[in-house]
N, C-alpha and C positions, 0 to 999 in steps of 0.2 A: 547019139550026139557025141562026137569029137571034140576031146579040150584042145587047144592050140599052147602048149606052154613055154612056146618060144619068145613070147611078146615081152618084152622086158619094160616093167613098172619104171615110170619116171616121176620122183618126187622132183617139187619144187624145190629150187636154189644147189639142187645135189644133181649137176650135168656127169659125172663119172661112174654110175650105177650101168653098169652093163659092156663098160671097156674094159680092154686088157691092157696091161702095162707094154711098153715098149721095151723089148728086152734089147736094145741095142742104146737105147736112154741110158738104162739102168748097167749096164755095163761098164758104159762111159763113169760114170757118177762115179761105182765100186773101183774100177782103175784110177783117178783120179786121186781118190782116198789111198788106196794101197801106196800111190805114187810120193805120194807124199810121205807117210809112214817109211816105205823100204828104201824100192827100185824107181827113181824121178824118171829118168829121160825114158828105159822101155814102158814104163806105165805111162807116164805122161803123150807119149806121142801116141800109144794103144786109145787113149781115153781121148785123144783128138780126134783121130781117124773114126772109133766107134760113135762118136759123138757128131759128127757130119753125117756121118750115114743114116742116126737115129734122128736128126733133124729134117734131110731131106726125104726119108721114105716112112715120114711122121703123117699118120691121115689123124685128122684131130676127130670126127667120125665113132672111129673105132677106137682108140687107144688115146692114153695118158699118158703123163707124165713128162713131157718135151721139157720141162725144164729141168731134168737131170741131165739130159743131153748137152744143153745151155751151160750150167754149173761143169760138167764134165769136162767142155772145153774151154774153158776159164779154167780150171783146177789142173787141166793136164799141162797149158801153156806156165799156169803159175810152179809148177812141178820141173818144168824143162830149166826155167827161166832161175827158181835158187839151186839147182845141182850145178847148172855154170857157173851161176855166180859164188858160191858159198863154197865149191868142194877148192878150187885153185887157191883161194883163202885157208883154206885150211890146210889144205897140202902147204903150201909157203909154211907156215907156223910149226907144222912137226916137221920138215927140214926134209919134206920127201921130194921136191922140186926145185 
C-alpha cells in the first residue's frame, strides 16, 4: 500500500496552507521600504515595476500574499512622489540650488 503524501490538509478559515509566497509581491513590499528609508526614485520605481508583474502573473491558487504587491505600488509611487517633492526643498534651504 502506497501513502500519497502530496495531498495538502486544508483547515477551515486557514485558505494559505500549502501556497507559496509571491516572490515578485514580496520584492515589491522590501523595495518600497528600502525606498523610503535610502534610495526613493530607484527603489520606488523598482517596487513599481516589481509590483505589476507580482499582481499580473499573481494565480491566487497557488500563491499569496498580492497584497504586498498592492502596498508595493502604493509605497514605491509614495517614494518617488517625496524625493521630488522634499529633496528641491531642501536643496533651496542649504543654498545648493
Amino acid at each position: 500500500m502506497e501513502e500519497n503524501n502530496n495531498d495538502v490538509i486544508k483547515e477551515p478559515g486557514n485558505t494559505s496552507i500549502g501556497k507559496k509566497n509571491n516572490g515578485k509581491a514580496l520584492a515589491s513590499f522590501i523595495l518600497s521600504l528600502v525606498g523610503i528609508l535610502i534610495a526613493g526614485i530607484p527603489c520606488g520605481i523598482a517596487a513599481i515595476i516589481t509590483g505589476v508583474l507580482g499582481i499580473t502573473k499573481f494565480n491566487a491558487e497557488t500563491e499569496k500574499n498580492k497584497w504586498m504587491a498592492i502596498f508595493g505600488i502604493i509605497l514605491g509611487a509614495i517614494d518617488i512622489i517625496l524625493v521630488i517633492t522634499i529633496l528641491p526643498r531642501l536643496y533651496k534651504e542649504l543654498g545648493i540650488m
